[in-house]
C-alpha positions as CSV (number, residue, x, y, z in Angstrom):
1,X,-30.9,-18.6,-6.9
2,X,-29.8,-15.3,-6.7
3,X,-28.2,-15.6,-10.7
4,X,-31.4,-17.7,-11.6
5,X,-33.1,-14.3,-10.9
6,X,-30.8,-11.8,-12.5
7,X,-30.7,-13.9,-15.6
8,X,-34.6,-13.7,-16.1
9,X,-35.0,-10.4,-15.2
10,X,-32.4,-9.7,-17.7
11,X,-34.5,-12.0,-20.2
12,X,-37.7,-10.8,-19.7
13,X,-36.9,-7.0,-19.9
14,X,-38.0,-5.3,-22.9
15,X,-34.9,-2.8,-22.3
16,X,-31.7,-3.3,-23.2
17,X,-30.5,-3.2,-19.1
18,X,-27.4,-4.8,-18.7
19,X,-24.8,-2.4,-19.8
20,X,-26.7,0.7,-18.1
21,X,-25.3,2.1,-14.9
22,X,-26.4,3.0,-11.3
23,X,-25.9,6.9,-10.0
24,X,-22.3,6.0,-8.8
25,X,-21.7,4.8,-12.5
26,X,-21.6,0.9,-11.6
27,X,-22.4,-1.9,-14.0
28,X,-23.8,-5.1,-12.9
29,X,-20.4,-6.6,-13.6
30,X,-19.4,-4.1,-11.6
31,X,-21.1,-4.8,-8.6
32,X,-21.2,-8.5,-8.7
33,X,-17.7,-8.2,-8.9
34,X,-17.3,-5.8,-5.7
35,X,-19.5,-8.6,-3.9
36,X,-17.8,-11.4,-4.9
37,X,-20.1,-12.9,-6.8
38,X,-18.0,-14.8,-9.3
39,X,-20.7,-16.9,-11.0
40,X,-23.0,-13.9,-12.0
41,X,-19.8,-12.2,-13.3
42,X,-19.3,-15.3,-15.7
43,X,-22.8,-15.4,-16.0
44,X,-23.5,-11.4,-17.2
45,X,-19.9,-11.5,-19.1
46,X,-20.0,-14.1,-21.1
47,X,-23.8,-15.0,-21.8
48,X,-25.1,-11.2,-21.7
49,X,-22.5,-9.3,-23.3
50,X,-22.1,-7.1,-20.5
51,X,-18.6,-5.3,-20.7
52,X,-15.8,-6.6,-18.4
53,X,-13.8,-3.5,-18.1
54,X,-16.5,-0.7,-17.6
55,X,-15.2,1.6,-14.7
56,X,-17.7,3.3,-12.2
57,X,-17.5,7.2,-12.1
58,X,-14.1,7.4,-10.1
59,X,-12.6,5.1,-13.3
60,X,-12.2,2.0,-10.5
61,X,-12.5,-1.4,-13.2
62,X,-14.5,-4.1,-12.0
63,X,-11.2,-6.2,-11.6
64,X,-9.7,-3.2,-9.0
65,X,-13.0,-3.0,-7.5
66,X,-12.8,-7.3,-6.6
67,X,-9.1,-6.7,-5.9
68,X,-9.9,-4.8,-3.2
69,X,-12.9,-6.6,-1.7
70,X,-13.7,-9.8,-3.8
71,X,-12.4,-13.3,-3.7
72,X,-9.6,-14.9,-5.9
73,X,-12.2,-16.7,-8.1
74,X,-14.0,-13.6,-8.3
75,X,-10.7,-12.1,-9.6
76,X,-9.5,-15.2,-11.8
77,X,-13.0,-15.3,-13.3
78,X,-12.5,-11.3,-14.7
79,X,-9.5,-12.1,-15.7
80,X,-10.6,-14.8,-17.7
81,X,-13.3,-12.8,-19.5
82,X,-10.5,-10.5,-20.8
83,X,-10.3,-7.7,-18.2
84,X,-7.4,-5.3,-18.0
85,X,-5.2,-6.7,-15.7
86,X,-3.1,-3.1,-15.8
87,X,-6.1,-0.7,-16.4
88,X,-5.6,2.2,-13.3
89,X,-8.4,4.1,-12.0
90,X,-8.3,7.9,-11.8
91,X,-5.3,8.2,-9.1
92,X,-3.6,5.1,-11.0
93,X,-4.4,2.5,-8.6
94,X,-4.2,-1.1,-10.4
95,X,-5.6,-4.1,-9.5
96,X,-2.6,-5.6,-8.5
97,X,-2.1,-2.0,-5.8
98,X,-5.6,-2.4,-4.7
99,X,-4.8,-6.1,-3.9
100,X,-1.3,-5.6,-2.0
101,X,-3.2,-3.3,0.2
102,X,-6.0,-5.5,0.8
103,X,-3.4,-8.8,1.5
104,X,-4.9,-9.3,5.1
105,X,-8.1,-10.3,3.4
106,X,-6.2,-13.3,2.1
107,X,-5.6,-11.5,-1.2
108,X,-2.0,-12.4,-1.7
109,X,-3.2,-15.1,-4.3
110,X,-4.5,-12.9,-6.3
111,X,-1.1,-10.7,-6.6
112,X,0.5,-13.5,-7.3
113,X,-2.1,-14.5,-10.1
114,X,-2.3,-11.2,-11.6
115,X,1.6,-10.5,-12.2
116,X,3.2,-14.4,-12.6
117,X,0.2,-15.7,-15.0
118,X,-1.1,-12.5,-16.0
119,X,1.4,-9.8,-16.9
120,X,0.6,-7.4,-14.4
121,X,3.4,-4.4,-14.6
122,X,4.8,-5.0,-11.0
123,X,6.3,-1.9,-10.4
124,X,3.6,0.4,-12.1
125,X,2.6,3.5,-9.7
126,X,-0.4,5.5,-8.9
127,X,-0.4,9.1,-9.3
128,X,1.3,10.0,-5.6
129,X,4.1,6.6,-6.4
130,X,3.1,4.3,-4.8
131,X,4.0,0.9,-6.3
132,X,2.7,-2.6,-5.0
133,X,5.4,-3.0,-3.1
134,X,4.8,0.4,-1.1
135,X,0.9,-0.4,-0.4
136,X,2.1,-3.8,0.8
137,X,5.0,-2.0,3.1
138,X,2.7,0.1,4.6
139,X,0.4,-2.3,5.5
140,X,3.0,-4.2,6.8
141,X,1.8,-7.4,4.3
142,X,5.2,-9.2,5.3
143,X,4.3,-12.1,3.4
144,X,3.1,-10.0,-0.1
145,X,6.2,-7.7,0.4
146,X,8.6,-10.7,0.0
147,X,6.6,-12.5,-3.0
148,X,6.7,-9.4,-4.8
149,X,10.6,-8.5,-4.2
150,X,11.5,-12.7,-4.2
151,X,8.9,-14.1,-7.4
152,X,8.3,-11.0,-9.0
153,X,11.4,-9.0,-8.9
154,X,9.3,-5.7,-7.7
155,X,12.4,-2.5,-7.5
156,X,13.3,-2.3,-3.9
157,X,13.9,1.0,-3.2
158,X,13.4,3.4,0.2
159,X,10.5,4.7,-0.3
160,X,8.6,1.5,0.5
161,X,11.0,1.3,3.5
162,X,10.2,4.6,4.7
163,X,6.5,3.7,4.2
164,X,7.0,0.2,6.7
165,X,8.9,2.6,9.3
166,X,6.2,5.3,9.5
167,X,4.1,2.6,10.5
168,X,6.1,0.8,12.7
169,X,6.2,-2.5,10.7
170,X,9.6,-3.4,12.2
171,X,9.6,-7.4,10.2
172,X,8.7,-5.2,7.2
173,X,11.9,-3.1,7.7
174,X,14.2,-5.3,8.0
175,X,13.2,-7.6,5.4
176,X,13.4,-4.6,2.8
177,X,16.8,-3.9,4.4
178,X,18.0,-7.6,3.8
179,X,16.2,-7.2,-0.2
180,X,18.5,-4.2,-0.2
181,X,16.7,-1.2,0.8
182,X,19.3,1.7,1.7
183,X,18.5,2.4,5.2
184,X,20.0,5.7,5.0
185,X,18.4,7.1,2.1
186,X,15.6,9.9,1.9
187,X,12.7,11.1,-0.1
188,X,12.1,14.6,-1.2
189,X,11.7,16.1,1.8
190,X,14.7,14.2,3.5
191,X,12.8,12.1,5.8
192,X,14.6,9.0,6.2
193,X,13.2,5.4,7.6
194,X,15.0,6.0,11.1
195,X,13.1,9.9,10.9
196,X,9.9,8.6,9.7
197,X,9.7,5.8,13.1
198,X,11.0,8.4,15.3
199,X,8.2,11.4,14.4
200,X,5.4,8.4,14.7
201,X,6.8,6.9,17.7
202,X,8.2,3.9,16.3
203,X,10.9,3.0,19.2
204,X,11.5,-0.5,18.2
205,X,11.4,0.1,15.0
206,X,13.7,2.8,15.7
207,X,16.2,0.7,17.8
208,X,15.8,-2.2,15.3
209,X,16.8,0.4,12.2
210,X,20.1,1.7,14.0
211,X,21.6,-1.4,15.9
212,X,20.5,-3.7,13.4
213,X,20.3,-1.9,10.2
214,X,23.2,0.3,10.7
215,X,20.9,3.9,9.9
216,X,22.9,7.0,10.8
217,X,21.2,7.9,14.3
218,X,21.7,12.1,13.2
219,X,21.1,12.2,10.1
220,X,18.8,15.2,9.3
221,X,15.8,15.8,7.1
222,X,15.6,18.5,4.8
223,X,15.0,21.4,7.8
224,X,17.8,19.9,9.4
225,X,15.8,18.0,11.9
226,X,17.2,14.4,13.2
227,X,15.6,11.6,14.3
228,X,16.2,13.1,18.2
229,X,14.4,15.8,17.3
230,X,11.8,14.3,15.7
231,X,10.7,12.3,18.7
232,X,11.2,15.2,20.8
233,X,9.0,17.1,19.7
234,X,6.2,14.6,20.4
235,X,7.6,14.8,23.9
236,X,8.3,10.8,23.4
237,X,10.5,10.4,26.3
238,X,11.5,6.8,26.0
239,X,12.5,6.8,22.1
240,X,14.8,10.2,23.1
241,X,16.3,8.3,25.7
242,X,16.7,5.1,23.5
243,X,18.4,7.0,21.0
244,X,20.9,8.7,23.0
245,X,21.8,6.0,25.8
246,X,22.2,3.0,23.0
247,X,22.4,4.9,19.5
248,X,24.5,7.5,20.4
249,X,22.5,10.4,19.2
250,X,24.1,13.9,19.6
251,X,22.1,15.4,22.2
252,X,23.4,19.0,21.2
253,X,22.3,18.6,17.3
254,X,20.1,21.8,16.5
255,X,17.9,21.5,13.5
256,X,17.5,24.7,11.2
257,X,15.5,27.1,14.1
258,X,18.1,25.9,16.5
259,X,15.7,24.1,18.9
260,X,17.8,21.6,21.2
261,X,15.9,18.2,21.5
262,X,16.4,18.0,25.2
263,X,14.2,21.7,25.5
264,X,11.6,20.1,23.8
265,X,11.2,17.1,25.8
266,X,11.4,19.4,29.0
267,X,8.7,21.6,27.5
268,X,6.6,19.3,26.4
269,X,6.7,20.9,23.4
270,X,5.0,18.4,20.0
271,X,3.8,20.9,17.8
């Protein structure tokens, strides 16, 4: 009913309308596609001419915007009508990014879809680096994460393991540890996985990455600060203790202003 009406309003205006854009610089493509409306995409595509791969004013694609909010069919339909399976919006998010973020919405089809049957570039990352593999890691999308490293071949490297320890997605960790993740390596400011867990409060994730995983309980970041320090400064009591009563952490390491861990806790101190 709905695309019954679209259609005729489309037939009966004496404007050429289809291809014009609202204030936020969406098509009608464009927002059937955000809705999930997969029919009227096929419908405005392929019997009105209406372009399949105009991007609203932040350069977000019809096929990112369905990625991130829209049904498989809605994304198999774009697809189909020749949209850009690789085409970034302005901070170089791809479909197949949006959708690895969006896997708890039951999107991990349409990963799938995008890079095994249509050449999506797998490890391809927005402007900041993040790949598909990092969205999925931080969203802890254990499933996604091991379809893209497993069917795909996504790179496993430590940032997406750093990204699954910030946020405490301990399954996440050690599956990117088993796919080969260096558990001891850092980014560019020296934060490892074991420092990331600690400074958010991580402690099973914490426990899990040193007496599982084998991380280096004082290894420090770039300011010299290890993982005791890290959760000392929140004044997280239990992860302090945890990591010097089972990991063995040096309970007289100083990072680069000197500040023993054990002061902290005892001050309270977390800024």
């Amino acid at each position: 009913m709905r695309t019954s009406l679209i259609e005729s309003l489309i037939r009966d205006s004496s404007t050429k309308s289809e291809n014009r854009r609202n204030m936020h610089g969406e098509t009608l493509v464009w927002i059937a596609a955000r809705y999930g409306h997969t029919e009227m995409v096929r419908m405005l595509v392929q019997d009105f001419g209406v372009l399949v791969d105009t991007a609203d004013a932040r350069g977000v694609t019809p096929l990112i915007a369905a990625a991130w909010h829209g049904p498989f069919e809605t994304c198999r339909m774009l697809v189909q009508c020749g949209a850009d399976v690789n085409a970034a919006d302005a901070v170089g998010v791809t479909p197949l990014i949006a959708a690895a973020c969006a896997a708890w919405h039951g999107h991990l089809e349409t990963c799938r879809m995008l890079v095994l049957e249509c050449g999506a570039l797998v490890d391809a990352a927005a402007a900041e680096g993040e790949t598909p593999l990092i969205a999925a890691a931080w969203h802890g999308h254990l499933e996604t994460c091991w379809m893209l490293v497993l069917q795909c071949g996504a790179l496993v490297d430590a940032a997406a393991l750093i990204a699954a320890a910030r946020h405490g997605h301990l399954e996440t960790c050690l599956m990117l540890v088993q796919c080969g993740a260096d558990v001891n390596a850092a980014d560019a400011e020296g934060e490892t996985p074991l420092i990331a867990a600690a400074w958010h409060g991580h402690l099973e994730t914490c426990r899990m990455l040193v007496l599982e995983c084998g991380a280096d309980v004082n290894a420090a970041d770039a300011e010299g600060e290890p993982p005791l320090i890290a959760a000392a400064r929140r004044g997280d009591t239990e992860t302090v203790r945890m990591l010097v009563l089972e990991c063995g952490a040096d309970v007289n390491a100083a990072d680069a202003s000197a500040v023993i861990p054990l002061i902290l806790v005892f001050l309270g101190f977390s800024s």
